[in-house]
LOVEX-66763 format. One record per residue (C-alpha): x, y, z; residue in one letter; residue number from 0. Coordinates in steps of 0.05 Angstrom, whole numbers, plus 5000, padded with zeros to 4 digits. Layout:
N
   east   north     up   residu   num
      X       Y      Z        A   NUM
...
***
This chain:
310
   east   north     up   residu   num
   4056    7401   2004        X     0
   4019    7469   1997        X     1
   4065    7476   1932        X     2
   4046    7414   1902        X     3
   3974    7426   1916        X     4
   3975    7491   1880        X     5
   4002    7461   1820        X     6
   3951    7441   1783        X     7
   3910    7497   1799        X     8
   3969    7549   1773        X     9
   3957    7513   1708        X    10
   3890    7516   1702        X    11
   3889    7595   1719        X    12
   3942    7603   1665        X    13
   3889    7568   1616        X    14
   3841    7615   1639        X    15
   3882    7675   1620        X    16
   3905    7648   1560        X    17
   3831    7643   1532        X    18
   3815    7701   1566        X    19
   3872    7742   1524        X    20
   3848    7706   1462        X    21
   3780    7739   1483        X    22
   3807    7803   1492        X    23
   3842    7804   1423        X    24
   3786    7778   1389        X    25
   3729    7803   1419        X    26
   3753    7866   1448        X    27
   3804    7886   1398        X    28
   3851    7915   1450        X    29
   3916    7934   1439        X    30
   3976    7880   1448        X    31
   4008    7935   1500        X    32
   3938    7929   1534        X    33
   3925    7854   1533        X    34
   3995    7847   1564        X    35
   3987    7887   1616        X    36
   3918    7863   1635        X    37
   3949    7784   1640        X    38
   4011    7820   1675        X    39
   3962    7852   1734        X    40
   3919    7783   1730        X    41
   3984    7740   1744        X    42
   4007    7784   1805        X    43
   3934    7785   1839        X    44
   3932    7710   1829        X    45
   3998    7702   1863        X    46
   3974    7751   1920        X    47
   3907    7701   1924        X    48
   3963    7637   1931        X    49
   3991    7668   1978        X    50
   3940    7669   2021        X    51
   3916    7600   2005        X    52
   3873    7622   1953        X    53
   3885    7568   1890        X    54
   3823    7574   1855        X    55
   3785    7627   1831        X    56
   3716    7618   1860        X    57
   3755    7621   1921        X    58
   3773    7696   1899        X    59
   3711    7749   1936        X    60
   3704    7818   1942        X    61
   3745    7825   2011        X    62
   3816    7794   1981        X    63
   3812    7841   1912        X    64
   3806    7896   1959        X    65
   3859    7877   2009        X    66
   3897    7867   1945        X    67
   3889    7939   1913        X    68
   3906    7956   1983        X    69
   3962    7927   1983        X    70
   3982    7967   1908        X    71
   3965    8032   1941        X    72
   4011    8021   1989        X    73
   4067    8015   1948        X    74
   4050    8076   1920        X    75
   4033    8064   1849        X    76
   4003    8108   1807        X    77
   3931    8123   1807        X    78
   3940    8103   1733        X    79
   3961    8035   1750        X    80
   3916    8029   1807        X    81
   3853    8041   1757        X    82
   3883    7997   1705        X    83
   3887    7941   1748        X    84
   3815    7953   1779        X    85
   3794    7946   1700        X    86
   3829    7885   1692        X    87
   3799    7848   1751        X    88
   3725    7878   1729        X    89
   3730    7852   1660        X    90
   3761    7780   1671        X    91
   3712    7765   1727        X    92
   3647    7786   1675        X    93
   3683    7734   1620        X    94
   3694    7687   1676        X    95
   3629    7684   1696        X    96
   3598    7700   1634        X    97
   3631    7639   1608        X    98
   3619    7588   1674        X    99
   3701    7592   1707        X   100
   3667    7623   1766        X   101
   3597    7616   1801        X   102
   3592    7686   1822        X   103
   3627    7759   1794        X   104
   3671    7776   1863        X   105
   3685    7836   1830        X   106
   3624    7862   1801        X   107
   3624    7917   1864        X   108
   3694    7935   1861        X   109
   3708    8003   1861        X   110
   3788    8028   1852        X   111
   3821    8094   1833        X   112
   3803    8141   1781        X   113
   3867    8149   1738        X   114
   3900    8225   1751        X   115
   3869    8277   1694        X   116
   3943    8306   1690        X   117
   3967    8310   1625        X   118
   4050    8295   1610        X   119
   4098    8346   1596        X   120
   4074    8395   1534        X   121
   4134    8432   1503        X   122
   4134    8503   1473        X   123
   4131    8519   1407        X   124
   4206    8531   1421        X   125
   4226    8480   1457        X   126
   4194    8433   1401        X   127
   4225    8475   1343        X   128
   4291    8464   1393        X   129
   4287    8387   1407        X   130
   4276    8374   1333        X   131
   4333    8415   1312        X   132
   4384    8373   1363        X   133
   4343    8311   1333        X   134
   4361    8345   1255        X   135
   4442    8357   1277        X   136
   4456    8292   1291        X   137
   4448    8263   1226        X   138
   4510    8304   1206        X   139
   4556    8252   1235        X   140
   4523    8199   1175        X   141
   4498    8138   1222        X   142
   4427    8119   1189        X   143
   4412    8106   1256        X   144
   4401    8182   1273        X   145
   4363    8195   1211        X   146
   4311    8147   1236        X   147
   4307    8182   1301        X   148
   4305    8247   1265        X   149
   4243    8229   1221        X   150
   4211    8191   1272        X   151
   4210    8244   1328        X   152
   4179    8295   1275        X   153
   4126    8252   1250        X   154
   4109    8235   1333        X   155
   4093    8314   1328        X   156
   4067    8331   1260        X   157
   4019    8266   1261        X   158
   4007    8268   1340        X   159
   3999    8190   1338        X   160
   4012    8138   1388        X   161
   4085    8112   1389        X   162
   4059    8039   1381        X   163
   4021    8067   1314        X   164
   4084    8088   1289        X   165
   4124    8034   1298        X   166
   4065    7995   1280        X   167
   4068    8029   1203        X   168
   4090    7995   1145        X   169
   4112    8029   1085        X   170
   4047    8029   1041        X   171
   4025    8065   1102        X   172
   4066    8130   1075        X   173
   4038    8174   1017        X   174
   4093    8233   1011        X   175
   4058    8269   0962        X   176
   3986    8275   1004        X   177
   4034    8277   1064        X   178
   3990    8234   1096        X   179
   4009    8172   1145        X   180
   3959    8101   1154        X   181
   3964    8083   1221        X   182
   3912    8027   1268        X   183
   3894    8054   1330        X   184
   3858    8021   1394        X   185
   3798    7976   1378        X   186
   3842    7965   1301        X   187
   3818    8025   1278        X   188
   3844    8060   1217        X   189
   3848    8133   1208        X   190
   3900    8175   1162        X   191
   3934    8225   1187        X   192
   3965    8289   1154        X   193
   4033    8311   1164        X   194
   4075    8377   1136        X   195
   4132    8391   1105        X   196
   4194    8388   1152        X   197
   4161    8320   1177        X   198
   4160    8300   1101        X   199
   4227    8324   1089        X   200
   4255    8286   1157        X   201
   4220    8225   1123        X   202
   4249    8230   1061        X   203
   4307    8223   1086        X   204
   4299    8167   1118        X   205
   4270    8136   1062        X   206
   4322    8146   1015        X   207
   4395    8148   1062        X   208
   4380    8112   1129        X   209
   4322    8053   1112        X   210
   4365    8024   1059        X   211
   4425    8012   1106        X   212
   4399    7977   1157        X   213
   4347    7925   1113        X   214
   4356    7858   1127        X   215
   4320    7801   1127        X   216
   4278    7810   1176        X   217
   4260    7882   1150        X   218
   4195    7859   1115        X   219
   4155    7928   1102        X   220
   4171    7963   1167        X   221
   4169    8039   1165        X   222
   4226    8051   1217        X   223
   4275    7991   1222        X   224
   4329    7986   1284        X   225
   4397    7979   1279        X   226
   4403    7899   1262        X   227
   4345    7905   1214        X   228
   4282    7888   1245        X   229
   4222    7932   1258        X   230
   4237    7989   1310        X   231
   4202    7972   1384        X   232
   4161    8029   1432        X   233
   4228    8025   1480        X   234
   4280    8040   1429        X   235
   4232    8100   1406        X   236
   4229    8127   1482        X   237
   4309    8120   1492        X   238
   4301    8163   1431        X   239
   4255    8220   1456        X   240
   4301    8221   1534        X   241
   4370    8223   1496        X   242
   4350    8279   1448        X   243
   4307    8317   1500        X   244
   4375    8317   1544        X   245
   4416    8343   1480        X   246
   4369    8405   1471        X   247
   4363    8422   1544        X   248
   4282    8412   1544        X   249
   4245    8378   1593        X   250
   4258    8312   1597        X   251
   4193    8280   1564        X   252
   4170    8208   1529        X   253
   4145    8199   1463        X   254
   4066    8199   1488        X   255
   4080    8270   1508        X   256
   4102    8287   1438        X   257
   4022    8270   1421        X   258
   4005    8321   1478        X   259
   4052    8379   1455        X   260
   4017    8364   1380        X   261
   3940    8367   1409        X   262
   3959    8428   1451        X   263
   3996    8461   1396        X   264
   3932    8447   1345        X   265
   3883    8476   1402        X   266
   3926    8537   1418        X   267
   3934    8541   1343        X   268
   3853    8550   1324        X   269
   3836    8473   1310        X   270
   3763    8454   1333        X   271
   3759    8394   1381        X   272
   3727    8346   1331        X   273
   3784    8363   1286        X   274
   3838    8338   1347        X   275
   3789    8291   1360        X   276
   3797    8248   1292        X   277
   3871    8266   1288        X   278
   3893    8235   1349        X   279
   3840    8172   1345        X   280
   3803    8183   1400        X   281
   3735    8145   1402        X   282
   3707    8207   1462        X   283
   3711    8278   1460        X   284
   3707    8274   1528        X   285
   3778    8248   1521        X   286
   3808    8308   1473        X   287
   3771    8353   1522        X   288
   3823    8345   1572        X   289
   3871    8390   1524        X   290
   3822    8446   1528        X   291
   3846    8453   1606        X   292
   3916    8442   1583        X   293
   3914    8504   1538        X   294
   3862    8548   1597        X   295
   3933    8533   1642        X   296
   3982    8556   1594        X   297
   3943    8620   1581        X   298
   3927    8630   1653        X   299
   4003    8623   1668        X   300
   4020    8678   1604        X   301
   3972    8721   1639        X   302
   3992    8719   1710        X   303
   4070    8725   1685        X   304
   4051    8778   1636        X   305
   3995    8829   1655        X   306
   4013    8884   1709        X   307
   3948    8871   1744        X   308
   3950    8799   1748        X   309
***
């Protein structure tokens, strides 16, 4: 009975989240990553309210989307995940008051974890020079495959971009003589970013010797295609970054801390914060502050290892 009661009311909370991801694309311009994962965390706390004979959502208050963050933390999810999650709740409850699904905002005094400040793993210059060389030597064995992986793990650290830009790019995104790239951040912004030479050259390559082998149909104008044609995803590009990582003997890392190594190295480097700032697309300083600590813990490290009166 309880099944067939709660029905209806599953389908009506799946037409709420289907506007309310229309809003969020629309009216907040988040990212497609984001808007999934904020429906994702939506579905689970409504299954959590079913469960405990909640089928509606004015019948969702304060006390069950605590019990239910409780019941995250105890699983031991990431702070991260634990903050997103909080956000998501906040923001659909505004829109579904804000647009009359609910009577009152149960979450409009719920507070949940602060996401962790630490940063991913940031490579050495060496390491970086290393994992791009293993990346470089596999294109010997002629699969256009590897080329792709080649160019597209240099321009993650010349441009310092997001892996969803990248695979996001299209080719009248790419100007090889300005060495610049096109890429649409969070919020659809546009901003071009520069690139140098060995990135260019990895591109090039691409361009000419691996791109043309694999273009199908379904091709359109991606930048960097996968192997049956169609426009390369985010989880082919991080199966990338852990294989070659293990072939160089680096730190095992992801592509998002390629874009870490590239804001630490342009900080260590001499590159004001404003200049990091517009390169990686962030719309805080507050946010490219964080590499400023990154680089005061490398140096502190080098110091303690280095000076005799450390």
């Amino acid at each position: 009975m309880a099944t067939s009661v709660a029905a209806p009311q599953r389908v009506c909370l799946e037409s709420a989240l289907s506007d309310f991801g229309a809003h969020l694309r629309a009216q907040r311009r988040l990212s497609e990553h984001t808007v999934r994962a904020y429906l994702g965390d939506l579905r689970q706390l409504f299954d959590h309210a079913q469960a405990r004979g909640v089928d509606s959502l004015d019948g969702i208050d304060l006390a069950l989307l605590r019990g239910w963050l409780a019941v995250m933390g105890e699983r031991r999810l990431s702070r991260a995940t634990l903050a997103r999650r909080g956000a998501a709740t906040r923001t659909f409850f505004e829109w579904a008051r804000r647009t009359g699904r609910v009577t009152e905002d149960p979450a409009a005094r719920l507070v949940s974890a602060r996401p962790d400040r630490t940063l991913p793993t940031v490579l050495s210059a060496e390491e970086t020079a290393s994992l791009l060389e293993a990346a470089r030597s596999r294109v010997d064995d002629g699969d256009p495959v590897h080329l792709r992986d080649w160019a597209a793990l240099e321009m993650l650290y010349a441009t310092g971009v997001r892996v969803g830009e990248l695979v996001g790019a299209n080719l009248e995104d790419v100007d090889l003589d300005a060495h610049t790239l096109r890429v649409t951040g969070k919020g659809s912004r546009e901003r071009v970013v520069p690139f140098g030479i060995p990135a260019a050259r990895a591109l090039r390559a691409w361009l000419d010797r691996g791109r043309p082998r694999l273009v199908g149909p379904r091709s359109g104008a991606a930048l960097f295609l996968g192997r049956r044609g169609s426009r390369v995803d985010v989880r082919q590009v991080r199966e990338v970054a852990h294989r070659v990582a293990a072939i160089a003997g680096v730190a095992d890392l992801s592509p998002h801390a390629l874009r870490h190594t590239a804001a630490t190295h342009l900080l260590e480097g001499g590159s004001d914060l404003r200049t990091v700032q517009e390169v990686l697309g962030h719309s805080s300083l507050a946010t490219t502050q964080r590499y400023t600590h990154v680089t005061a813990e490398r140096l502190r490290a080098s110091y303690t290892q280095a000076h005799p009166r450390a």
